[in-house]
N, C-alpha and C positions, 0 to 999 in steps of 0.2 A: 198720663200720670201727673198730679198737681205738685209744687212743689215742696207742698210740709213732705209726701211720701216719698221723694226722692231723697229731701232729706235725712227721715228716719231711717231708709237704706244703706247710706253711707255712714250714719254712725254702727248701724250694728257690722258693719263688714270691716270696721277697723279696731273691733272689739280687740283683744290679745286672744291667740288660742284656737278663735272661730275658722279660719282659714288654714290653720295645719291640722283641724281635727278634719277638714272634710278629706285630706288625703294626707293622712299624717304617714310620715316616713317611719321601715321596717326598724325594730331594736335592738341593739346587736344584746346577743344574750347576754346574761352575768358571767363574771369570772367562773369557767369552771363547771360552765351549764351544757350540756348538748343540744346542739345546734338540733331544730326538729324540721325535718322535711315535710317538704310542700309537696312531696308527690302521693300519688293516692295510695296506699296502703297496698301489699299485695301478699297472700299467705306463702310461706315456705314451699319450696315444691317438697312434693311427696316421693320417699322413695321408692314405693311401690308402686307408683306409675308407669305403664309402660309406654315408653317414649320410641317402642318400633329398634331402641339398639339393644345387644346382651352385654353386658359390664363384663370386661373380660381381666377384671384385678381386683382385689380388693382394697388396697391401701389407699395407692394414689399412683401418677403416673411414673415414678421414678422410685417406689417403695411397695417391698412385696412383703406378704404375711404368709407365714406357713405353721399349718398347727403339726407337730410330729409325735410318734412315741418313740420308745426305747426300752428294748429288754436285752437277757442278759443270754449267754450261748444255752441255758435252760427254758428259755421261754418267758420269763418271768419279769415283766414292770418294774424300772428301773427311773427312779423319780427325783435324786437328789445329784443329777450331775450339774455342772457350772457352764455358762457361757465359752468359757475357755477350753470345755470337754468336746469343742466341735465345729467344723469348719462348715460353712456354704458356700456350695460351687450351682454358678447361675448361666446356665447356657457355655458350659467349662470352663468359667472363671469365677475365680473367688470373688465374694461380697464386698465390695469397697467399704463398707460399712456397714456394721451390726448397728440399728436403730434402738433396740428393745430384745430383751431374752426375759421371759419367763418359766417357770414350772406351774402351771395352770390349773387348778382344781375345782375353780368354783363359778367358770364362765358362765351365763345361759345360752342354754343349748334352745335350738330352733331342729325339731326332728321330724322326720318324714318318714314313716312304716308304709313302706310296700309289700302288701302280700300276692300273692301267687293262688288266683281265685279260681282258675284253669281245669279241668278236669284228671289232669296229671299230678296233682298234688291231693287227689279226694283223701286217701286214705288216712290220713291222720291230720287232716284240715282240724277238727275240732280242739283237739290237744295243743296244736301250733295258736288258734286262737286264744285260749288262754292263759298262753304262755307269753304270749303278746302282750295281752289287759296286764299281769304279773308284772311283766319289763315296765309298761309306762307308768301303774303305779307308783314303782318304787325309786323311778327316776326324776320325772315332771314333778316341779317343784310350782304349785301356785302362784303367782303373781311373780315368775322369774324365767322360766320356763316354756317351749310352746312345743306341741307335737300336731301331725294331722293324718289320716288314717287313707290310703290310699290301696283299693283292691283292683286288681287287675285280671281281665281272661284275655276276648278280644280285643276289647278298649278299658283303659285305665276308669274309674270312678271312684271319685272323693266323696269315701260316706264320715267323715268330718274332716272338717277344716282348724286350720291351727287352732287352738284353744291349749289353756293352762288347763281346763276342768276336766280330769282322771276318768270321772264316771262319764262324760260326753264322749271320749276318746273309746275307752271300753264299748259301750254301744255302737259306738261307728266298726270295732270289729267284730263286734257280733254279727252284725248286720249282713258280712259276707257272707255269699253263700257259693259252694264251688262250680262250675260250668263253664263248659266252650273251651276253646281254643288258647292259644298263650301268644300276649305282645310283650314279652319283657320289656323290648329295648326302646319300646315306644313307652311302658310307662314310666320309666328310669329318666327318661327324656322330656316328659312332660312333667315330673314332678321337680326338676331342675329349673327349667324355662318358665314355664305355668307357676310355679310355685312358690317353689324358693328363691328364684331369681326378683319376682314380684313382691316379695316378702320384705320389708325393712328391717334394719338394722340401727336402734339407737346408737350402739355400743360396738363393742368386741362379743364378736358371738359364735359360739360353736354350731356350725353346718354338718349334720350324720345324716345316712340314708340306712336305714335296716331293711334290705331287702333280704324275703323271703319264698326262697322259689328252685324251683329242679334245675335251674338254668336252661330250659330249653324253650326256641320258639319257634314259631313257624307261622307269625301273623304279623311281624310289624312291618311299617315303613321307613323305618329307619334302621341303619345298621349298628351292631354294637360299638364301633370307635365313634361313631355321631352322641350314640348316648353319652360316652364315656367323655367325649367332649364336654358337652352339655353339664354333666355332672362336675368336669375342673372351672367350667364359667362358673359355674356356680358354687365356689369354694366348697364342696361337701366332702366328704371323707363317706365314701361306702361303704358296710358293714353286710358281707351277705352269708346266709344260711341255709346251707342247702335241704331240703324235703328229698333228694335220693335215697331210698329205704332199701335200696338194693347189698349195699354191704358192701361197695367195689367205686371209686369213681367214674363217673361214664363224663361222655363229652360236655353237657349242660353243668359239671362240675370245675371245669376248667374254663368254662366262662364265666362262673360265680369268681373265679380265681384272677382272673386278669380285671375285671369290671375293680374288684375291693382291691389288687395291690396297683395299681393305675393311681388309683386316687387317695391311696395313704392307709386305707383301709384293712380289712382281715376278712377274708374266707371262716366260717365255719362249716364242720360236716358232720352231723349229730349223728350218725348210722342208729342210734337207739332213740328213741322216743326221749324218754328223760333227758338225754343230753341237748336238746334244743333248750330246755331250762336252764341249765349251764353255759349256754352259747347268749343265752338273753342277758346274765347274771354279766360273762368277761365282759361283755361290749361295755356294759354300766359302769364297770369297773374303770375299765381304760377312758370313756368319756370324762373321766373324771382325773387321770393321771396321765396327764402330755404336757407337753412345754412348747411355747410360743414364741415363735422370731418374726421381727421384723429388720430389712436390712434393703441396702442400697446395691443392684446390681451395676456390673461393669459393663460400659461400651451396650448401655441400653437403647434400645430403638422403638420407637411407638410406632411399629408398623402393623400391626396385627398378629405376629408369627408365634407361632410356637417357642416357650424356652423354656430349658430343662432344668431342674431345682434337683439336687443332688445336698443332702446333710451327711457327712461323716464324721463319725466318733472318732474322737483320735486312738480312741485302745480300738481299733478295728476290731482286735480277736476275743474282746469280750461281751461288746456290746454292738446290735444291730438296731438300726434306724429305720423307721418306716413313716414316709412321710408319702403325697400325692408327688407324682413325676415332672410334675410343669406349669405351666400358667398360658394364657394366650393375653399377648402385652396389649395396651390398647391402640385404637389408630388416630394418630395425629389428626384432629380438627383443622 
């Protein structure tokens, strides 16, 4: 290199400027500005993924949610009592703290129809289905809303999937047709895990199970306390109807019975045909009038266990509480 180019070198390298712009130092933001990360972007996880665990709470790990009703020594929906009308005892002690109490009417509901596709229910299968399409009508609200239509003999089959859209749902119970064998407590089980468990939650959401079915099996692999597990993991409240046409309870009716008071839910037992239309109308009814807590238990453990959830009215002798019986807490990471 000659020396005029050695010298033109040196003036442009003492230019001002030229040598911080080739590695000019980072700028702290403006007053006020948020700082932006330099790490690569990554999307939200999804809570519908399933990550191989079952979420065994809903809230969080020291705060438990329980959706409950209330009626009165007549039977009847009792919707304007106060926080102060009721105590919660959580594995037999009181709540350290009440977090939140409401009277709930307008949640969205996330619902799951199980019908009873079996050969034991043929007899008035057709009238139950359209007493079905009738229920989801008049409940599922469009763009608020979600139900998915689950038939059962030997193995459960989803002939639709959550959807807001009324006529999609309707079609999915038509769709049924009755035959074979009966897994209640297999499909009960898999529409909790499978289902709803996989299902997210933007919000506060009401979890029902309308199962319809004679309570009787003799195909599943699982047992009924597993379903009924299955079904508290998965916050749902049970709502079941029984197809017994006999006029008498028999034993599949007393498992319709522990399955819905286990998990906060109601037995219906429609012995007349018409009255499954009535059993579809209360459920809608009550969907729509319960009162919500959230609160702090005492001498909590994240071990996994079992813990019992007990709501008492303080007028005991007027009013009865019917909420799900427990929760299974989570386990310590």
């Amino acid at each position: 290199m000659n020396l005029a180019a050695v010298a033109l070198l040196l003036v442009s390298l003492c230019k001002p400027g030229v040598a911080q712009s080739a590695a000019a130092p980072a700028t702290s933001p403006a007053p006020g500005a948020t700082p932006q990360s330099t790490q690569p972007s990554q999307d939200p996880p999804d809570p519908s993924a399933d990550n191989g665990s079952v979420p065994r709470i809903r809230v969080g790990i020291n705060e438990v949610n329980v959706v409950f009703t209330v009626t009165d020594k007549h039977g009847k929906r009792v919707t304007d009592l106060k926080q102060a009308d009721f105590q919660v005892v959580d594995d037999s002690k009181p709540a350290v703290e009440i977090r939140s109490f409401h009277s709930e009417t307008n949640l969205p509901l996330q619902v799951g129809l199980l019908i009873d596709a079996s050969n034991s229910v043929r007899d008035r299968f057709k009238f139950e289905q359209e007493s079905a399409i009738e229920f989801l009508n008049q409940t599922i609200r469009r763009g608020y809303d979600q139900a998915m239509v689950i038939g059962f003999d030997a193995t459960p089959e989803v002939t639709q999937d959550f959807t807001d859209n009324t006529e999609a749902l309707g079609h999915g119970v038509r769709e049924l047709r009755p035959g074979g064998g009966t897994a209640l407590y297999d499909a009960l089980y898999y529409a909790c895990r499978d289902k709803l468990l996989k299902k997210g939650r933007a919000g506060p959401t009401r979890r029902a199970i309308i199962l319809l079915s004679d309570g009787e099996d003799n195909l599943s692999h699982v047992t009924r306390e597993e379903a009924i597990e299955m079904a508290q993991r998965a916050d749902a409240i049970v709502y079941t109807i029984s197809t017994n046409v006999s006029g008498t309870k028999g034993a599949g009716d007393k498992v319709l019975e522990r399955i819905a008071d286990a998990t906060g839910g109601r037995a219906f037992f429609p012995f007349q045909i018409r009255d499954v239309t009535n059993a579809f109308a209360e459920i809608q009814d009550e969907l729509r009038s319960q009162y919500d807590v959230s609160y702090k238990p005492a001498d909590f453990k994240a071990d996994g266990h079992f813990r019992t959830i007990e709501i008492v009215a303080s007028d005991r002798k007027n009013y009865r509480v019917r909420a799900r019986r427990g929760y299974y807490a989570p386990v310590a990471q």
